[in-house]
C-alpha positions as CSV (number, residue, x, y, z in Angstrom):
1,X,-31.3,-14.8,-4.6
2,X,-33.5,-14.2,-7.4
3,X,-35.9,-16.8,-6.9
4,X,-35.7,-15.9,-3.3
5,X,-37.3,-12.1,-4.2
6,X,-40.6,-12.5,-4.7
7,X,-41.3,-14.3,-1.2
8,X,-39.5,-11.0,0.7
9,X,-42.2,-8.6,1.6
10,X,-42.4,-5.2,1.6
11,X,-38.5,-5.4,-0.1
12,X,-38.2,-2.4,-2.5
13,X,-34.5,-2.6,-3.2
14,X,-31.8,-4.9,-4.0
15,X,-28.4,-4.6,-3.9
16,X,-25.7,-6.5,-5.6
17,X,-22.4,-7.0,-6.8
18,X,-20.6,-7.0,-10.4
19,X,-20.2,-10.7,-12.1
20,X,-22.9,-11.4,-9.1
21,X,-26.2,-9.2,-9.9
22,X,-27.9,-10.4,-13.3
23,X,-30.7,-12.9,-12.8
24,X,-30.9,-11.0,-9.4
25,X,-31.5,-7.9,-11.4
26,X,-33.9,-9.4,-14.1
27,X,-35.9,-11.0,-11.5
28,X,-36.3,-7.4,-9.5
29,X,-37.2,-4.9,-12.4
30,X,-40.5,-7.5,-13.0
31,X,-41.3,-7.0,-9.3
32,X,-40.3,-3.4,-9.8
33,X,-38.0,-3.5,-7.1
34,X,-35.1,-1.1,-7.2
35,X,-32.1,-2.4,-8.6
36,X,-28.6,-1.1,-7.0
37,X,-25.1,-2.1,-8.8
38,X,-22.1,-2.0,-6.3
39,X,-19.2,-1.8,-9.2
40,X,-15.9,-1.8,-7.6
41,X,-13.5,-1.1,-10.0
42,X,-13.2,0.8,-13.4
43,X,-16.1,-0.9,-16.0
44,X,-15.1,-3.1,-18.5
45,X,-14.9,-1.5,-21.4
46,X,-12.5,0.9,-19.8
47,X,-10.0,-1.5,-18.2
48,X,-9.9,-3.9,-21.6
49,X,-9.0,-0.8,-23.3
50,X,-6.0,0.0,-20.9
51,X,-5.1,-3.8,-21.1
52,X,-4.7,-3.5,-24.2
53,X,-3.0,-0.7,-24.6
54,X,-0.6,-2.1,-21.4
55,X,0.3,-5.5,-23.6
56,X,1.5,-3.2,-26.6
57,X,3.7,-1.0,-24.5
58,X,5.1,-3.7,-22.5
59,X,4.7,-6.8,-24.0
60,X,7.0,-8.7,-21.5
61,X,4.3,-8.0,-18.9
62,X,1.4,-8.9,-20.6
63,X,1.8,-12.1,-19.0
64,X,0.5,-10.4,-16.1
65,X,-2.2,-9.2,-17.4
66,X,-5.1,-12.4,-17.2
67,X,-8.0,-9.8,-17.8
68,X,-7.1,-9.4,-21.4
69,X,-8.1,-13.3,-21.5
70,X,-11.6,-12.6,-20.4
71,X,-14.4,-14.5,-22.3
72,X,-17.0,-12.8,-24.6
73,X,-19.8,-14.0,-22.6
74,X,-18.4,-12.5,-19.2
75,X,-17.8,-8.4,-20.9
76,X,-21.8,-9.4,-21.6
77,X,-22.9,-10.2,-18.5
78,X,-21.2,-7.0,-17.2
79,X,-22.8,-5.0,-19.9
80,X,-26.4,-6.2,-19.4
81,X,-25.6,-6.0,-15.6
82,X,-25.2,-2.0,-16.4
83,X,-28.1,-1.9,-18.6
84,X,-30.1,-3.1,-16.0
85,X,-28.8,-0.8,-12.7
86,X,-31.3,1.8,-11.6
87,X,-28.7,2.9,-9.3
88,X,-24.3,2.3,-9.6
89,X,-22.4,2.6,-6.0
90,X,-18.7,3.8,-7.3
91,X,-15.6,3.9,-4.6
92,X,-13.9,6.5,-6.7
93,X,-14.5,9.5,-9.2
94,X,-12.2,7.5,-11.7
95,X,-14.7,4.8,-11.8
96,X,-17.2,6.9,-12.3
97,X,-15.9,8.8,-15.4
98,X,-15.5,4.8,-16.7
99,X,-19.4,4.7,-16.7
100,X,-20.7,4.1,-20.4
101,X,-21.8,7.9,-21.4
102,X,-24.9,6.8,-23.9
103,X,-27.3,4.0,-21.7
104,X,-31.0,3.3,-22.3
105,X,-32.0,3.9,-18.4
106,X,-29.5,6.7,-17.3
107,X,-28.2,5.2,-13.6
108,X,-27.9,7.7,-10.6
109,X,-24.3,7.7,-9.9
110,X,-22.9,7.3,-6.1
111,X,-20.0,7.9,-4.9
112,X,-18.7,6.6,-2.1
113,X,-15.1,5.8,-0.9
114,X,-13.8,3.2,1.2
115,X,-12.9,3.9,4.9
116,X,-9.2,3.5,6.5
117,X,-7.9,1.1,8.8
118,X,-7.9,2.9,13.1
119,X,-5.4,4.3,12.8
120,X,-1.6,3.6,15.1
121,X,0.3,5.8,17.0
122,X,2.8,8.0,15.7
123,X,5.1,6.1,15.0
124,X,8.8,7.4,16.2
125,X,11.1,9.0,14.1
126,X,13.5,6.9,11.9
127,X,15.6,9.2,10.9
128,X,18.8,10.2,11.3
129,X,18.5,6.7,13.3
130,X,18.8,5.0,9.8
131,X,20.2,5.5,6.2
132,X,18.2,5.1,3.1
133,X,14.4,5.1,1.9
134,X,12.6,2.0,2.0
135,X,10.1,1.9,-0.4
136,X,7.1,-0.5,-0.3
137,X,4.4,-1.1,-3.5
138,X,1.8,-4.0,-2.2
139,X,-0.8,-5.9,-4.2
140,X,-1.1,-7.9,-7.1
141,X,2.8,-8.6,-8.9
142,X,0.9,-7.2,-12.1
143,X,1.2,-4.4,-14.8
144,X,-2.2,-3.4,-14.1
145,X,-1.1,-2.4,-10.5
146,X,2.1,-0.6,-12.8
147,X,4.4,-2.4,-10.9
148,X,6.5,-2.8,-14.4
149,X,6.8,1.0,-15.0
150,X,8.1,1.2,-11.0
151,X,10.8,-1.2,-11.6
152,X,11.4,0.8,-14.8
153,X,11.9,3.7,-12.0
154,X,14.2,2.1,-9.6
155,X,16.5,1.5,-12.9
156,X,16.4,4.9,-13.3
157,X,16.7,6.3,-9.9
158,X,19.7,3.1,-9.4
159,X,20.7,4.5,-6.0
160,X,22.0,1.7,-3.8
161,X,20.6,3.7,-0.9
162,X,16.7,3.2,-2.0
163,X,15.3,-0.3,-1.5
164,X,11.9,-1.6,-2.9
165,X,10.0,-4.3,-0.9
166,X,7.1,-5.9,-3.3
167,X,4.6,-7.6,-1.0
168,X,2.0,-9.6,-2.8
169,X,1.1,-12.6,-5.4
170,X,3.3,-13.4,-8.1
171,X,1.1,-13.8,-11.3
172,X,3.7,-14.8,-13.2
173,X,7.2,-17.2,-12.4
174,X,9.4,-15.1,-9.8
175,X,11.9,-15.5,-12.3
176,X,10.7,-13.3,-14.4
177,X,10.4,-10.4,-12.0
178,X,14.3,-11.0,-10.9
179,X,14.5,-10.7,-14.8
180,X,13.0,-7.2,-14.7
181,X,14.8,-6.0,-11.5
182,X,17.0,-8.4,-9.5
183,X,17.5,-6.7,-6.2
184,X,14.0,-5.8,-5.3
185,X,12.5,-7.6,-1.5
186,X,9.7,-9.9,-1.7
187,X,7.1,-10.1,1.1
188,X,3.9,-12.8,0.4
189,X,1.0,-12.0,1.3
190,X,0.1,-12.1,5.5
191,X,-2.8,-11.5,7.6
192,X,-4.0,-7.3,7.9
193,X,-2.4,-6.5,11.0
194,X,1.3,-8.2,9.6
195,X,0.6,-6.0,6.7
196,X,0.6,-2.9,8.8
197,X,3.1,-3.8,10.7
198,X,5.5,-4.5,7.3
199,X,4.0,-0.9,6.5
200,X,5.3,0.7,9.5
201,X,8.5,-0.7,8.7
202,X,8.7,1.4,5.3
203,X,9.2,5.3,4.6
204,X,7.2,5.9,1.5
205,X,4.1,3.8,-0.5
206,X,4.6,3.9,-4.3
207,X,1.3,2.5,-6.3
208,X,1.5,3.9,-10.1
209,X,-1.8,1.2,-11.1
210,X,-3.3,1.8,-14.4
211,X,-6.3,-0.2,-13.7
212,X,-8.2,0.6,-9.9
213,X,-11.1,1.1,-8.4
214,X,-9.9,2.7,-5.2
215,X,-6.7,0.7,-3.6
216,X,-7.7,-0.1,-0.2
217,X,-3.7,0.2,0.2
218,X,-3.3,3.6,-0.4
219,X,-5.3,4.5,3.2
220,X,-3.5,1.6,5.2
221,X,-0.6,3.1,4.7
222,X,-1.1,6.3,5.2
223,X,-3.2,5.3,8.4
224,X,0.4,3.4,9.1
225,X,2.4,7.0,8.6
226,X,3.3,6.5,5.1
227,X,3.2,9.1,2.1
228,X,2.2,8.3,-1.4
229,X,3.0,8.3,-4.6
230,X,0.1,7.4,-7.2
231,X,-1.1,7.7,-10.3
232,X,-4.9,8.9,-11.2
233,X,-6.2,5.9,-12.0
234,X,-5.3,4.6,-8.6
235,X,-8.8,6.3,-7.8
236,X,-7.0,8.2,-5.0
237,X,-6.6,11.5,-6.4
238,X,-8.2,12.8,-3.8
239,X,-5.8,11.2,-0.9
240,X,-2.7,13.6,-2.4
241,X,-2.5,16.9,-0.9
242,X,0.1,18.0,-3.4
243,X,4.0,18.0,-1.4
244,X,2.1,17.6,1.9
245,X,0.2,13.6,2.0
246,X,2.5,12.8,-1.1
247,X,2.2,13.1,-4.8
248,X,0.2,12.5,-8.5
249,X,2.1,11.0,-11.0
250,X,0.5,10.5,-14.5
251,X,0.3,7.0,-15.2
252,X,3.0,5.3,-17.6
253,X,5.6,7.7,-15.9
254,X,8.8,6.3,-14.3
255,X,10.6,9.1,-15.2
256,X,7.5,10.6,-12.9
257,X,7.9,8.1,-10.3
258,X,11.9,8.4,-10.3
259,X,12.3,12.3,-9.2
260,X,9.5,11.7,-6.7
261,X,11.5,8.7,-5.1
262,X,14.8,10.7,-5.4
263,X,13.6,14.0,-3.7
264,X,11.9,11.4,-0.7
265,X,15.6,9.7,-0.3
266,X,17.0,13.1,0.1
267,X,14.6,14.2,2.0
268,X,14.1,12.4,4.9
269,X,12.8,14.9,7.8
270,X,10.4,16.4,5.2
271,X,9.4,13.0,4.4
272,X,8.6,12.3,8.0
273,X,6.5,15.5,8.0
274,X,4.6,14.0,5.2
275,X,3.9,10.7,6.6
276,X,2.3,12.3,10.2
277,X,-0.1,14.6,7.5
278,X,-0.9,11.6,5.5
279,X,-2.0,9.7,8.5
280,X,-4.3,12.5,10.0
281,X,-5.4,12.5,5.9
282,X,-6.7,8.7,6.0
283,X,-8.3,9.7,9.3
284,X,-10.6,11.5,8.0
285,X,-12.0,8.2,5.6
286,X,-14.4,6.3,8.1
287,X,-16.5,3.2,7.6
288,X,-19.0,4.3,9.3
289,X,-19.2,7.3,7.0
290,X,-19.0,5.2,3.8
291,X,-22.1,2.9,5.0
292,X,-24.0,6.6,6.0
293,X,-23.0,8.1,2.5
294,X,-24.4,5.0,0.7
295,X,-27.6,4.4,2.7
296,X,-28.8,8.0,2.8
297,X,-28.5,7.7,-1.4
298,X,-30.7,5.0,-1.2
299,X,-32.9,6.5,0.7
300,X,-33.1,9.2,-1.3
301,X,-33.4,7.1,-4.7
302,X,-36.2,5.1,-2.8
303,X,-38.3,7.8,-1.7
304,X,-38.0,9.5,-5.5
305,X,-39.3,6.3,-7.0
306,X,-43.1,5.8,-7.4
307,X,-44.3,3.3,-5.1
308,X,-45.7,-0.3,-6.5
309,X,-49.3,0.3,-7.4
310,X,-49.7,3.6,-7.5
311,X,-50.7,4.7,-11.3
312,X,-48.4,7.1,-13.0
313,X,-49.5,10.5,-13.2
C-alpha cells in the first residue's frame, strides 16, 4: 500500500489499521496525505500495564495472558504508528482515555462504536417454563476477557441452580480450566448465526474483561434478549442502563459479579423485563450509523486541513 500512494490521484487520506499502518503512514505524511489510525482496542501501553498487573494477581492465569510475551520491536511499531496518526478512530470512550496524554502531533480523537446484529423477535418467555439462570460468557478462555475472576464468582455464588456455559477458544489446556471450576459448559466456537442461536438459549451475558476495545458480544446478546453484566473496561459503559439493560461491575470484582448473578437467579420475570429493554438498547447501535459517524469526521478533518500547495498563511 505504501508504494502504491503516490500513483492514486487526487487521494488526500489514508486510512489504516494498528500493527498494519506504518510504512503506509511514513509514505503519506511526505505526500502530505492525511493519515487516519483505526485502533481497536485499548493502546499498548495501557493493556501491558493491566497484563501485568493481571499476572501478579492471578498468577495461575497468566498462562492466558500471550500479550505479556509481546516483542520490543512490536510496542514500537505501535508507538511510532501513534506518533504518526493525524487522526485515531476509537470504538469506545475507554480506549480513548488509553490514548498517550503528552504526543508531539496532538491526534483528533473519534469516537465511534460498533453497530449490533438485526435484531430477532421477542423471544418467548422462559420462565416459570424452566428452573434456573443460565449464564453465558463468550470469547477468548483468557484472564484478559476476566473469565478467571467469573469463575472466582460462580464459587462464590455455588448455587446448583445457576449454570455457566463458556463458548470460545481455549488458550490454555482444558484441563486447567476444569482445574479452576469443574462444572462449567463448554461451547467452541460456531458460525454468527449458531452463536445467536446458543445466545437465545441463555438468560443473562456476564463479560467482566479487563482488557477491551468494545466487545462486539455485548450487543449480540442483547440484540438476542439478553442483559448484561460488565465491567468498564469492557468499553460498554454506555450499553448499561443501570437495573434496566443490566449492570457495571468494577473490574477484579467477583464478589461484584456474584450478588449480580444471585439477584438475576432469583429474579427471573424482572430478568425477562431486562432482556426485552436490552434488546430495544442494542437497537439503537446501527452500522450504518457507525460508517456516517466516521465519514462525516473525516470530512470534517479534511476540509480543516490546508490543501497540497497552497502556502501557509
Amino acid at each position: 500500500m505504501a508504494r502504491s500512494l503516490g500513483g492514486l490521484k487526487g487521494a488526500r487520506a489514508v486510512y489504516a489499521y494498528e500493527d498494519g499502518a506504518l510504512e503506509t503512514f511514513r509514505r503519506a505524511l511526505a505526500l502530505s496525505m492525511m493519515t487516519v489510525y483505526d485502533l481497536p482496542i485499548v493502546y499498548w501501553e495501557v493493556a501491558r500495564s493491566l497484563n501485568c498487573e493481571e499476572a501478579q494477581r492471578l498468577p495461575a492465569w497468566s498462562i492466558t495472558l500471550p500479550g505479556n510475551r509481546e516483542s520490543t520491536a512490536k510496542y514500537e511499531r505501535k508507538t511510532e504508528e501513534m506518533l504518526l496518526s493525524d487522526v485515531v478512530v476509537c470504538p469506545s470512550d475507554f480506549v480513548a482515555r488509553s490514548l498517550p496524554r503528552q504526543l508531539p502531533r496532538a491526534p483528533a480523537v473519534v469516537v465511534a462504536p460498533f453497530g449490533s446484529p438485526c435484531p430477532s423477535p421477542p423471544r418467548p418467555p422462559r420462565y416459570p417454563n424452566r428452573r434456573g439462570l443460565r449464564v453465558l460468557f463468550a470469547g477468548s478462555m483468557s484472564q484478559r476477557k476476566g473469565l478467571g475472576d467469573l469463575f472466582a464468582a460462580m464459587k462464590l455464588l455455588d448455587r446448583p441452580d445457576v449454570e455457566l456455559v463458556v463458548m470460545g477458544s481455549p488458550v490454555a489446556p482444558m484441563a486447567f480450566y476444569r482445574r479452576e471450576l469443574p462444572g462449567f459448559i463448554h461451547e467452541p466456537p460456531r458460525p454468527h448465526q449458531a452463536v445467536l442461536q446458543l445466545m437465545r438459549s441463555c438468560d443473562v451475558l456476564v463479560l467482566p474483561s479487563i482488557i477491551e476495545g468494545r466487545a462486539l458480544v455485548m450487543q449480540e446478546a442483547m440484540s438476542q434478549g439478553l442483559p448484561v453484566i460488565i465491567t468498564p473496561n469492557t468499553g460498554g459503559e454506555d450499553l448499561v442502563e443501570e437495573g434496566r439493560t443490566g449492570f457495571l461491575v468494577p473490574i477484579r470484582s467477583p464478589r461484584a459479579i456474584a450478588e449480580r448473578l444471585d439477584w438475576f437467579a432469583d429474579s427471573p420475570e424482572e430478568t425477562q423485563h431486562m432482556g426485552q429493554l436490552a434488546q430495544r438498547k442494542a437497537e439503537g447501535y446501527r452500522w450504518d450509523n457507525y460508517g456516517a459517524l466516521i465519514s462525516r469526521s473525516l470530512k470534517e478533518q479534511l476540509a480543516a486541513r490546508r490543501p497540497i500547495g497552497q502556502p501557509e498563511r
